[in-house]
C-alpha positions as CSV (number, residue, x, y, z in Angstrom):
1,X,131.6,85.6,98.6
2,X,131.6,89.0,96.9
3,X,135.2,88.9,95.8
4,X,136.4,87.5,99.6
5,X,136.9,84.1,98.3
6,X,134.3,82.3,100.8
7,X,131.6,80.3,100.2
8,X,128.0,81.7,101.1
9,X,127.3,79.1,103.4
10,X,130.6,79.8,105.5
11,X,129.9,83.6,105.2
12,X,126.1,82.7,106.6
13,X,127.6,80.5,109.3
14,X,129.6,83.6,110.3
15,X,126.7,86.1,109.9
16,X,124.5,83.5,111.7
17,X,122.1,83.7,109.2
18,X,120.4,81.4,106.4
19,X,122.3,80.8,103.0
20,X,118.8,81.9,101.6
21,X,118.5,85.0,103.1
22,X,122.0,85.8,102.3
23,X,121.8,84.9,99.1
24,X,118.3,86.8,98.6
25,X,121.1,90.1,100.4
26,X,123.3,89.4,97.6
27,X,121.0,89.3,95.1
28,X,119.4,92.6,95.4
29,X,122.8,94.5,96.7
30,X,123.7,93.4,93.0
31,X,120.4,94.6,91.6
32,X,120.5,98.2,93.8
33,X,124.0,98.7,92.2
34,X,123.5,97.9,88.8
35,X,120.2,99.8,89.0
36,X,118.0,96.7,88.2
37,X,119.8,95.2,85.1
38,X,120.5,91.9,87.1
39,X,117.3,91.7,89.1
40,X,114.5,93.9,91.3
41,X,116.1,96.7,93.0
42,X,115.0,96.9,96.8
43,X,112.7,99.3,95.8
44,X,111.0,97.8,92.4
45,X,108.6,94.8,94.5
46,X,106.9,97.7,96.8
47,X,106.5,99.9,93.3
48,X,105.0,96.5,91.8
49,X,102.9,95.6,94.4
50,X,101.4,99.2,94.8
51,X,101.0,98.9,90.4
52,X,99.6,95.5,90.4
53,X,96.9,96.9,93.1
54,X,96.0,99.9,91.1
55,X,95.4,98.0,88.0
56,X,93.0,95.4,90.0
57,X,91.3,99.0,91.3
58,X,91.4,100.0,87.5
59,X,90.1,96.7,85.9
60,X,87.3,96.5,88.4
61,X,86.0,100.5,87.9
62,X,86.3,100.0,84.3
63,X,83.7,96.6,84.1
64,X,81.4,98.7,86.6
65,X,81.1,101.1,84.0
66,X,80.5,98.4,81.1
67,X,77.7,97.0,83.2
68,X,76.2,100.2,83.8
69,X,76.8,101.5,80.1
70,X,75.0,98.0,78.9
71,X,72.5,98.3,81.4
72,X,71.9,102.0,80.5
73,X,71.3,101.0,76.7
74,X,68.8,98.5,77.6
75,X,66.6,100.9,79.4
76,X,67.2,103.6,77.0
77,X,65.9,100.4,73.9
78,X,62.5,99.6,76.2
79,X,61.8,103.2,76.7
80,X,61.7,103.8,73.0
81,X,60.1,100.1,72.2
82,X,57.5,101.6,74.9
83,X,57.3,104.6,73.3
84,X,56.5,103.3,69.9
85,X,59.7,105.6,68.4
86,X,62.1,103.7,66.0
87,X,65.5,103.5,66.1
C-alpha cells in the first residue's frame, strides 16, 4: 500500500485497524496532498457542513420575510379597500 507493495488489508492487520478506516486514511492523505483534486481534503466536510448549515439558516430567514412581505401587502390592500382609496 502507498508504493510499499502490501495489500491494505495486510497493512490494516499490522496497524490493527479496519481496511475501511484505512482506506478512508488513504483516501484523504491523497486528497490533502493533491489539495482536493482526487477527493475532500480533511478540511473541506467541516467547511461543508458549517456551508450547508448557513444556507438552511439563509433559506429559512429569506421565506420569513416572503411571509411577512405577503402578509404586509394584504393589510396594506384592506386598509385601502377600507378606506375607499383605489389602487
Amino acid at each position: 500500500m502507498l508504493g510499499e507493495g502490501k495489500s491494505a488489508g495486510a497493512v490494516a492487520r499490522d496497524l490493527d485497524l479496519t481496511e475501511t478506516a484505512l482506506r478512508e486514511w488513504v483516501h484523504r492523505a491523497r486528497a490533502n496532498r493533491t489539495k482536493g483534486r482526487t477527493g475532500l481534503t480533511t478540511a473541506e466536510p467541516e467547511e461543508l457542513a458549517r456551508l450547508r448549515k448557513e444556507n438552511r439558516r439563509l433559506r429559512l430567514e429569506r421565506e420569513i420575510l416572503k411571509s411577512r412581505r405577503s402578509s404586509s401587502r394584504k393589510r396594506q390592500r384592506h386598509v385601502r379597500a377600507d378606506s375607499g382609496e383605489d389602487r
